[in-house]
C-alpha positions, -999 to +999 in steps of 0.1 A: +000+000+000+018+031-008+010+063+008+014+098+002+023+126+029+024+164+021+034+190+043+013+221+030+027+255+027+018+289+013+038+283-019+054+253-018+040+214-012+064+188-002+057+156-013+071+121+002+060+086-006+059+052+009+076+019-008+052-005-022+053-025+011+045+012+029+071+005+056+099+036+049+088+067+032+112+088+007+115+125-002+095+131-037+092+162-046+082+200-038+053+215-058+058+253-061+029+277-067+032+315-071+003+324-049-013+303-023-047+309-033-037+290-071-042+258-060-054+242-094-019+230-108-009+217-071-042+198-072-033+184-105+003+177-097-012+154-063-038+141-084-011+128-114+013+112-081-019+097-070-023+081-099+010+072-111+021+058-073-018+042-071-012+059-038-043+045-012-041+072+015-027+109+019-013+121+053-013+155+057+010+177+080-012+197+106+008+229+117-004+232+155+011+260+171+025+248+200+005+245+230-013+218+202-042+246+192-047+256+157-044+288+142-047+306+107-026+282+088-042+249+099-070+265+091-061+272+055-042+235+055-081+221+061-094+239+035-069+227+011-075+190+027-110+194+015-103+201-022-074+173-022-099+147-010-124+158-037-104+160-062-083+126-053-111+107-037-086+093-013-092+093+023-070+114+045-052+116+075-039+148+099-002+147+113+007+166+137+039+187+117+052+207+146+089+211+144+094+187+111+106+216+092+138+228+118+141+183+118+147+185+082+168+213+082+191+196+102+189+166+087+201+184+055+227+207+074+243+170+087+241+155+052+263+187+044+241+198+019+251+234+010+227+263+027+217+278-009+203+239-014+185+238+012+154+247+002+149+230-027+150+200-007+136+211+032+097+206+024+101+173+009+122+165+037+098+180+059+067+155+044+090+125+048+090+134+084+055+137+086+052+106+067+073+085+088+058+100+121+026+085+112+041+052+098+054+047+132+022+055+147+005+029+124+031+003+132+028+009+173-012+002+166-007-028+151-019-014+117+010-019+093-010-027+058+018-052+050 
């Protein structure tokens, strides 16, 4: 079962993917937008990976602030949620993303990636957090879909 996790910005969309087995996820790619409110290529682009990976299920970074309430942007990452699962017809799942963006940046700062790099690579990085987060989740539950 392979399954897709995104970590939602305001102009970029990282993208990560299971293996076919869903037991490790990878670093895909980063969608970039030039407004948040265009979402129609972003939804294509998810909707084409969908497709392509016959992904089953989409886990979606939830930016909490930190005392765990949610604010403006997960908010706005709901609302995009919405049109994903409409347009997809996949079900969904919420991560909790706090902190997975300094995680990947550290990640890449150790792997000595150079700082002008970076962030071509830091959301993608970021959804494979997010990905593997709830991987281990699933796994702990007993719910591996081996």
């Amino acid at each position: 079962m392979r399954v897709l996790g995104l970590d939602y910005g305001s102009k970029t969309v990282g993208v990560a993917i299971t293996d076919p087995l869903g037991l490790s996820a990878q670093p895909l790619e980063t969608i970039v937008r030039k407004e948040e409110n265009k979402l129609r290529r972003t939804l294509a682009r998810l909707e084409e990976i969908c497709r392509a990976y016959e992904v089953e299920r989409i886990i979606l970074g939830l930016p909490l602030n930190m005392d765990g309430s949610e604010g403006e942007r997960a908010q706005m990452t709901r609302v995009f949620a919405e049109k994903l699962i409409s347009r997809t017809q996949l079900p969904l799942e919420y991560e909790d993303e706090r902190l997975t963006t300094m995680e990947a940046e550290e990640i890449l700062r150790e792997a000595g990636v150079p700082v002008k790099n970076r962030k071509q690579h830091l959301d993608q990085m970021a959804a494979s957090l997010i990905l593997r987060s709830w991987l281990e989740k699933e796994e702990y539950r007993g719910k591996n879909h081996i």
